[in-house]
C-alpha positions as CSV (number, residue, x, y, z in Angstrom):
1,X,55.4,113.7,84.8
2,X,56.9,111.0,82.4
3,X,57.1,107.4,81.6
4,X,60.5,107.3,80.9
5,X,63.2,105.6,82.4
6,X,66.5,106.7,83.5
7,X,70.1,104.0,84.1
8,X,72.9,105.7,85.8
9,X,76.3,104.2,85.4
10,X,78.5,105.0,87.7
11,X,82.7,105.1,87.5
12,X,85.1,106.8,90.1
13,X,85.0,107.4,94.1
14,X,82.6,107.2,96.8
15,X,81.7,110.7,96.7
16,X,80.5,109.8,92.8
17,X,78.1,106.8,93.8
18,X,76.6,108.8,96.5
19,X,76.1,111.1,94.0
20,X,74.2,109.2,91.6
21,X,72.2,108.3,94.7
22,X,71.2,112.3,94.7
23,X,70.7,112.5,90.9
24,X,68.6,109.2,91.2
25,X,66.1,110.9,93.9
26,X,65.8,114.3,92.4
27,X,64.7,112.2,88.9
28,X,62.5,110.0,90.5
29,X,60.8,112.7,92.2
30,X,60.7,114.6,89.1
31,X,58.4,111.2,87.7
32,X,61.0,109.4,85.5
33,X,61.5,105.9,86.6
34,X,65.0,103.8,87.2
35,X,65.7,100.9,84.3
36,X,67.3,97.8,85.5
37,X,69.8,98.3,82.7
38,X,70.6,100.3,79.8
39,X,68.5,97.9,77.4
40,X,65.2,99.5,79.4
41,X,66.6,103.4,79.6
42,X,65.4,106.0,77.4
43,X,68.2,107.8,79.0
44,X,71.8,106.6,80.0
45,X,73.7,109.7,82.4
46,X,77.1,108.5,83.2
47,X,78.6,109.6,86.3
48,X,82.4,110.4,85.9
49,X,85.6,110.6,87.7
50,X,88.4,112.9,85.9
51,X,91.1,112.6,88.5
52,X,93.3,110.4,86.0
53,X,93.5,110.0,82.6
54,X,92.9,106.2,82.4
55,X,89.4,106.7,84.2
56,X,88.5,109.6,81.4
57,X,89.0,106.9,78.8
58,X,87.0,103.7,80.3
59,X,84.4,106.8,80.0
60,X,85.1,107.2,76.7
61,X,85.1,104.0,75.5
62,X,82.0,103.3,77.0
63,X,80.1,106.3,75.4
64,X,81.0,104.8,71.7
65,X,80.2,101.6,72.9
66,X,76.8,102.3,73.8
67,X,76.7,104.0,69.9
68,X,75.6,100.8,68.5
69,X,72.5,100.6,71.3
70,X,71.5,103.4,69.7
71,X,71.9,102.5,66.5
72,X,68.9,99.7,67.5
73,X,67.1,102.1,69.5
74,X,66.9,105.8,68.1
75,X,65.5,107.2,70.8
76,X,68.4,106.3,73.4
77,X,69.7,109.5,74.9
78,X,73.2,109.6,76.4
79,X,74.7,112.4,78.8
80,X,77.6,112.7,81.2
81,X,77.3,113.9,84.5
82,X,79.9,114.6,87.4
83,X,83.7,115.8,87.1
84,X,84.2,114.8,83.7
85,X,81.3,116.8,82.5
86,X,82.7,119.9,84.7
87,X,86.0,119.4,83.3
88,X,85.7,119.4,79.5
89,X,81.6,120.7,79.5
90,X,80.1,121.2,75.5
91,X,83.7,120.3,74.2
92,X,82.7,116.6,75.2
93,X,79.6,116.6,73.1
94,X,81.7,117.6,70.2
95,X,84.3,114.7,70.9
96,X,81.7,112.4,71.5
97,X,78.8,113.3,68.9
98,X,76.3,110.4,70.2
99,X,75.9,112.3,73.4
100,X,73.5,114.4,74.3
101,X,73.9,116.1,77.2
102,X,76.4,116.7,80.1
103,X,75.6,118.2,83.5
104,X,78.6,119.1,86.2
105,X,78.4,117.9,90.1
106,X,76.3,121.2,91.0
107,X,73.5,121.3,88.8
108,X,71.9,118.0,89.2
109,X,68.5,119.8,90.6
110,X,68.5,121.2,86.5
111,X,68.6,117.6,85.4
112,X,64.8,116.8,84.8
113,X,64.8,120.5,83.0
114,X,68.1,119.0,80.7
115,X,66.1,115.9,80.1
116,X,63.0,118.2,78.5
117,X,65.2,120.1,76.4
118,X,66.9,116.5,74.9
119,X,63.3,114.9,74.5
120,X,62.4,117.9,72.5
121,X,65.7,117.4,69.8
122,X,68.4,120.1,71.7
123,X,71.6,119.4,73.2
124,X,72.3,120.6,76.9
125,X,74.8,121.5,79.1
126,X,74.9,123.1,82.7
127,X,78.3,122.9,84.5
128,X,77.8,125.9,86.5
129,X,79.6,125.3,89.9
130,X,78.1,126.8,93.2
131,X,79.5,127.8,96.3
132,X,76.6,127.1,98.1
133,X,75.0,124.0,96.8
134,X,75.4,120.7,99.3
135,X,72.1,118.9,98.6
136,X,71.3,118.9,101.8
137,X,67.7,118.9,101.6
138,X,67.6,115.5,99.5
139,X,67.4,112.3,100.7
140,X,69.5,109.9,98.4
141,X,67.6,106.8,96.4
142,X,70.0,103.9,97.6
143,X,70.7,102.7,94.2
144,X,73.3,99.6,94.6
145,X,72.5,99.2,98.6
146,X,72.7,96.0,100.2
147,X,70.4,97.2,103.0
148,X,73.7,97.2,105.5
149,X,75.9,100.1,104.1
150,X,75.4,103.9,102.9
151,X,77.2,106.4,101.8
152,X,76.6,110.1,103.5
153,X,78.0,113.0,101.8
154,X,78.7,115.9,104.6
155,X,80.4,118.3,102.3
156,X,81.5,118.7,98.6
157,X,84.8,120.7,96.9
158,X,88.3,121.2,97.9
159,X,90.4,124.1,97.8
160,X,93.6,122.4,98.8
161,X,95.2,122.7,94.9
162,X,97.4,119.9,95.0
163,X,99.2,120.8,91.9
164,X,98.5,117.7,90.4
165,X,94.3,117.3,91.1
166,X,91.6,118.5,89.1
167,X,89.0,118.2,91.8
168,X,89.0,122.0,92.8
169,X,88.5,122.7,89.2
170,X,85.8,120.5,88.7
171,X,83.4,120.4,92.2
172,X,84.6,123.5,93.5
173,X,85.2,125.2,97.0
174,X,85.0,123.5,100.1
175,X,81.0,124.0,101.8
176,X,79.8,121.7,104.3
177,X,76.1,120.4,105.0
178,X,74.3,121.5,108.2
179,X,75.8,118.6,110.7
180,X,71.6,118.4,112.0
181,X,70.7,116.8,107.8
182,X,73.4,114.8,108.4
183,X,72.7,112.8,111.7
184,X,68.6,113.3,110.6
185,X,69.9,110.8,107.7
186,X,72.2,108.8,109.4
187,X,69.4,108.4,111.7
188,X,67.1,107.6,109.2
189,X,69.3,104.9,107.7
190,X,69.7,103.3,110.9
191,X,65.8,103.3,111.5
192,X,65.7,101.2,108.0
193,X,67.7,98.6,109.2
194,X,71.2,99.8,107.8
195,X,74.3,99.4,110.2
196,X,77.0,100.8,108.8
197,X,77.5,105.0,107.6
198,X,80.6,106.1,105.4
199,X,80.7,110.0,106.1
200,X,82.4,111.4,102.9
201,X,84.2,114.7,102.0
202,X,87.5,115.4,99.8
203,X,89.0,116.5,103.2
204,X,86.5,115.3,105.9
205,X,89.0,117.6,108.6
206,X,88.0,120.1,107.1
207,X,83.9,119.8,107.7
208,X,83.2,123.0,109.4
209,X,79.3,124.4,110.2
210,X,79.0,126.9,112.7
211,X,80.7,125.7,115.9
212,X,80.6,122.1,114.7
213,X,83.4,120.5,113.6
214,X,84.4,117.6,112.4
215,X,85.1,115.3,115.8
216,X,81.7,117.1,116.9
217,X,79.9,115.9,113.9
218,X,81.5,112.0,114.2
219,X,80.7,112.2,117.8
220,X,76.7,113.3,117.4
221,X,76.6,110.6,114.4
222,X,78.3,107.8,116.9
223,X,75.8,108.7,119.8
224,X,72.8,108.0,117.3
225,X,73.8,104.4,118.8
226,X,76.1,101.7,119.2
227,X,75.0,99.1,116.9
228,X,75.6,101.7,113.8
229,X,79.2,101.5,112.9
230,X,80.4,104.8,111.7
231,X,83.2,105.4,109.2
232,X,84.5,108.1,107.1
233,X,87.1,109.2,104.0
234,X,89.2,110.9,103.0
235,X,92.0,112.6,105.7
236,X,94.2,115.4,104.8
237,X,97.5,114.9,107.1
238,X,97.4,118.3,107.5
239,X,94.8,118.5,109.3
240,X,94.3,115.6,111.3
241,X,94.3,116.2,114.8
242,X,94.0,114.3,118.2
243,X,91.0,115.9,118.9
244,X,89.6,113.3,116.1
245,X,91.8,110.2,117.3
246,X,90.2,111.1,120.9
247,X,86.9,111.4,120.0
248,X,87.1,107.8,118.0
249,X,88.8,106.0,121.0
250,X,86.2,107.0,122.8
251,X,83.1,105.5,120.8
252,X,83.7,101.6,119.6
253,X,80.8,102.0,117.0
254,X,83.7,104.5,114.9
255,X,85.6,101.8,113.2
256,X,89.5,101.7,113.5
257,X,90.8,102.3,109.7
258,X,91.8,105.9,109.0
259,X,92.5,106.7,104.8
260,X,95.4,109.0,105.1
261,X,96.9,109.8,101.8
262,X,100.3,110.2,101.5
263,X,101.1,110.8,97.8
264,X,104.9,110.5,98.1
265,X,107.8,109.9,100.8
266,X,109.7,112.8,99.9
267,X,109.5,116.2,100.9
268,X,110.8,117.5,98.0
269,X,108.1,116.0,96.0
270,X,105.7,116.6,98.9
271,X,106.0,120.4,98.3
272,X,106.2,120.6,94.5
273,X,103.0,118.7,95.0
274,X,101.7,121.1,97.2
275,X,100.8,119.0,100.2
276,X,101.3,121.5,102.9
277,X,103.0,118.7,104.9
278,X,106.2,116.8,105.3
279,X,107.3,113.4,106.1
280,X,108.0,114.3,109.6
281,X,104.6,115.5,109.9
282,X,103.0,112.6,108.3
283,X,104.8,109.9,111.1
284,X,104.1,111.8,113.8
285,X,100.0,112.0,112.5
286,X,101.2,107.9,112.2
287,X,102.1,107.7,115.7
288,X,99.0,109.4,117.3
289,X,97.1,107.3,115.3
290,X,98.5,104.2,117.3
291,X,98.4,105.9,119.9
292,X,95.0,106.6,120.6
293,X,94.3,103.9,118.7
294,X,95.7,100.5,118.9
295,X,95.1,98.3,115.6
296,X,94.0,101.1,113.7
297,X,94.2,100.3,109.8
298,X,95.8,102.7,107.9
299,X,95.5,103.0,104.1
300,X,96.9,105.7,101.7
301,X,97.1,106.9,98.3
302,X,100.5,107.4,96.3
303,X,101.5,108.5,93.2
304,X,104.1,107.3,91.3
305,X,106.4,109.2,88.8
306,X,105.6,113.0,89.6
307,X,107.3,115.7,88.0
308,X,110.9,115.3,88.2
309,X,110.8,112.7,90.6
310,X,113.7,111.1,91.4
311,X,115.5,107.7,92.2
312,X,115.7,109.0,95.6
313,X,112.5,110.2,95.8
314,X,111.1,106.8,95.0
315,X,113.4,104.9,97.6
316,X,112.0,107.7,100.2
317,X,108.5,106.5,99.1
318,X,109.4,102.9,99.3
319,X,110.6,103.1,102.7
320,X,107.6,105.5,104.0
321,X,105.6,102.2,102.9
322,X,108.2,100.1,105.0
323,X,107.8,102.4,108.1
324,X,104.0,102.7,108.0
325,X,103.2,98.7,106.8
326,X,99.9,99.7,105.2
327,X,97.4,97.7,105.4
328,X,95.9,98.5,102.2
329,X,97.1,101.3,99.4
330,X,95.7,103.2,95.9
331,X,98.3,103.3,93.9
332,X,99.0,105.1,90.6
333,X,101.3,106.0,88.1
334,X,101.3,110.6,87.5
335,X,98.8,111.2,84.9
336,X,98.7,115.1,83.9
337,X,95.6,116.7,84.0
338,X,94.8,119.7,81.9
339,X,93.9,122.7,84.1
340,X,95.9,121.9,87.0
341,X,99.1,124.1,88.6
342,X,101.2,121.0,87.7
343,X,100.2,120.4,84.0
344,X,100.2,124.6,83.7
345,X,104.2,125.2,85.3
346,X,105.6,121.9,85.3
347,X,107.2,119.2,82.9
348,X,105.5,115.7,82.8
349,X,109.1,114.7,82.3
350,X,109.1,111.3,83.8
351,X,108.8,108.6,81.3
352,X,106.0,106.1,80.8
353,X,108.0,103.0,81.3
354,X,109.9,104.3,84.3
355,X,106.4,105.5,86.0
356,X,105.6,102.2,85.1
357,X,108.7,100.3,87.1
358,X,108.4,102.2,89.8
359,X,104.6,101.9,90.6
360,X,105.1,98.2,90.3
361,X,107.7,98.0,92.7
362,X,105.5,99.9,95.0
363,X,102.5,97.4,94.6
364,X,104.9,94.5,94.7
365,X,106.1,96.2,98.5
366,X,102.5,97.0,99.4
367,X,101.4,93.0,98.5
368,X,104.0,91.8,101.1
369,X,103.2,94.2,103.6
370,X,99.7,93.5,103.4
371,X,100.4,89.5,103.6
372,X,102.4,89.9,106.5
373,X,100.1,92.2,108.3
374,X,97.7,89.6,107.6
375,X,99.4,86.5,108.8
376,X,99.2,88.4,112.2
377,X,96.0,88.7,112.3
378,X,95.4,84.7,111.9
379,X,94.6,83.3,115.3
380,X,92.8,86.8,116.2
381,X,88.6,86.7,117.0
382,X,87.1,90.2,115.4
383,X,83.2,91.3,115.4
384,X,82.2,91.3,111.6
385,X,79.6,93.0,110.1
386,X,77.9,90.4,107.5
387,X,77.4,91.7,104.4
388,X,76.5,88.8,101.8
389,X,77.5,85.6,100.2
390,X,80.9,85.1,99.2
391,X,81.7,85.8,95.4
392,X,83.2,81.9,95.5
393,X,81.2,79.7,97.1
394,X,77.3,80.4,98.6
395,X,78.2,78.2,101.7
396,X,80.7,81.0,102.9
397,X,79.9,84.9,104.0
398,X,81.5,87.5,104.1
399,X,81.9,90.9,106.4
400,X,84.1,93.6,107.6
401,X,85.5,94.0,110.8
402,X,86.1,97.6,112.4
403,X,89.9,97.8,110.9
404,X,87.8,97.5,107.4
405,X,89.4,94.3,106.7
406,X,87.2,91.5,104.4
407,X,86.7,87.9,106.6
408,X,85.2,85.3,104.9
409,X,83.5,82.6,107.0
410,X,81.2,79.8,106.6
411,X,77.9,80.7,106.5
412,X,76.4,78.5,109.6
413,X,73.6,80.4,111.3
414,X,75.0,84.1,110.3
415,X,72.5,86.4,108.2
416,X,73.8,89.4,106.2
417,X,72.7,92.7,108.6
418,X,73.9,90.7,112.2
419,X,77.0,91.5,113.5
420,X,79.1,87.9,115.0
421,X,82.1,86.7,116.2
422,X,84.3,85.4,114.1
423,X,88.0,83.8,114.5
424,X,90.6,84.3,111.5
425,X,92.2,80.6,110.6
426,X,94.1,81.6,108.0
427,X,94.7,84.7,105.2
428,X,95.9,85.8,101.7
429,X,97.2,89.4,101.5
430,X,93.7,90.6,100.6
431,X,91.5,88.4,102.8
432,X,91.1,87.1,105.7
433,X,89.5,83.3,106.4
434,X,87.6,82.6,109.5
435,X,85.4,80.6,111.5
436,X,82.0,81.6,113.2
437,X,82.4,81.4,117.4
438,X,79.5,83.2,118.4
């Protein structure tokens, strides 16, 4: 047992916060407690995300900013934990001389034994991946939960290789969680009052234990009962079928708003990156999708600026977006990651100013799609979720509706946790504005 704290930063995806929700329970049961901040820790770990080379340097830079901390408190101790720790392992604490430790995304059960070995003057480092290792058994300390929403990891790794991600390199193969630890926690959660579950995996089609699948797992986490909305990321195109769609149109409590990453909008580029899918594929998963379900959101991921993409290429992607009108997209410029088929055969031959024109005329697209398919949604009543206080003003709320869109509403009667009725007046192309009717 110990006295000392422990403040986890964390930067990167949803699969990374749940994460730090694992490392935070396997430290607290080891006896360390959680600081409020990094002016109470004894230890900082920061969490990482490596998929781009813009999120490795917010890292960075936070690391040498935390240098002058310690320069007030010596016995601050600073490690990395997660993809970026997998990726570069000891190199980083040569780089980065104030750190102490780094731990990859399958050896968090070694952290309270990498803490002992720092508080006795060593430096650490465990980055050995697993095939096996899902974490199963632990039940995650809700670190930034409002009480409403949680995160449920169901499976970690990818082996997909997109030739232009790290994350096979860095969390491994694909191995899913029994699907009876996952609706024991979902079931849990609900029990505590939360309403909403976010089922996570790299490629969530591709959860596979026994003879359950993924639609079997959604449906057993749905049945646990209708007042707990269920939701889920991320969808490989390649693999999502109608036995999914069916299996959502049949259960209200899954929400309508699918993340299907599209990357690019033309199939040349689709199969230098490796996506196992073309265009054609990609509409018709599209079409289902409204088929089954009517007002589904649909949100993507695209890159901008891959290996000897072309003009062409771009307008393909540019009018994917115009075909699709998604309701909400990642977008990034190419950034080449070390390790990975694309920065090991392939030229990063696309300028950084042209990268940078043609992502902006992709978010500039994207903006006006969203605004419009907002303004269609003003005069429409949804069933909102309330979350909290708006950010603006403490006389308005806010909440998501099952398409994953944001309403903001006067406050009235409503109470964060409650689901109401609420009627959308007016929008932005980010938000929608509404009234309480309920």
């Amino acid at each position: 047992m110990t006295n000392e704290r422990v403040y986890i930063e964390t930067y990167g995806c949803q699969m990374n916060f749940a994460d730090s929700e694992v490392v935070g329970s396997i430290l607290t049961g080891a006896g360390y407690g959680l600081a409020g901040g990094v002016e109470e820790a004894d230890f900082v770990l920061i969490n990482t995300c490596a998929i781009r080379d813009n999120a490795e340097q917010r890292v960075r830079h936070r690391v040498r900013e935390l240098r002058a901390l310690q320069n007030r408190r010596r016995g601050l101790r600073i490690g990395i934990l997660g993809c970026m720790a997998e990726r570069l392992q000891s190199r980083l604490m040569e780089e980065e001389d104030n750190l102490s430790f780094v731990c990859g995304p399958d050896a968090y059960r070694r952290l309270p034994e990498l803490l002992a070995q720092v508080r006795g003057g060593q430096k650490a480092a465990e980055v050995e991946l697993s095939a096996t290792e899902t974490y199963a058994d632990i039940e995650p300390v809700r670190l930034a939960s409002n009480g409403i929403s949680a995160y449920i990891s169901i499976m970690r790794g990818c082996q997909n290789y997109c030739a232009y991600c790290v994350v096979p390199y860095t969390r491994g193969r694909e191995r899913s969680r029994d699907p009876q630890t996952v609706v024991d926690e979902a079931r849990s959660l609900f029990e505590r009052g939360y309403r909403e579950v976010t089922l996570l995996g790299q490629n969530v089609n591709s959860y596979r234990c026994g003879d359950t699948g993924f639609p079997e797992l959604m449906e057993r986490v749905a049945q646990i009962d209708p007042r707990l909305r269920v939701r889920f990321a991320t969808s490989h195109p390649k693999d999502l079928g109608d036995r999914l769609l069916e299996v959502m149109a049949r259960h209200a409590n899954i929400c309508r708003c699918i993340h299907l990453p599209v990357q690019s909008g033309s199939d040349r580029m689709l199969k230098l990156m490796n996506r196992k899918y073309t265009v054609e594929w990609y509409l018709d998963r599209v079409e289902s999708i409204r088929r089954h379900l009517p007002g589904c959101s649909i949100t993507t991921d695209v890159i901008a600026g891959f290996c000897t993409e072309t003009e062409e290429d771009h307008q393909a992607t540019l009018e994917l977006f115009r075909r699709v009108r998604y309701d909400y997209a990642y977008m990034f410029k190419y950034s080449l990651r070390e390790g990975t088929y694309a920065a090991r055969h392939m030229a990063d031959d696309i300028d950084e100013a042209e990268k940078t024109r043609r992502l902006n005329e992709i978010i500039a697209l994207q903006g006006q799609i969203a605004l419009e398919n907002n303004q269609h949604e003003v005069g429409r009543e949804y069933e909102v979720l309330v979350e909290g206080e708006s950010h603006r003003s403490k006389e308005r709320l806010f909440g998501r509706n099952s398409q994953n869109k944001v309403i903001v509403f006067d406050r009235g009667d409503a109470v964060a946790g409650t689901y109401r009725r609420v009627k959308v007046e007016s929008c932005t192309a980010a938000t929608l504005l509404g009234t309480l009717t309920d």
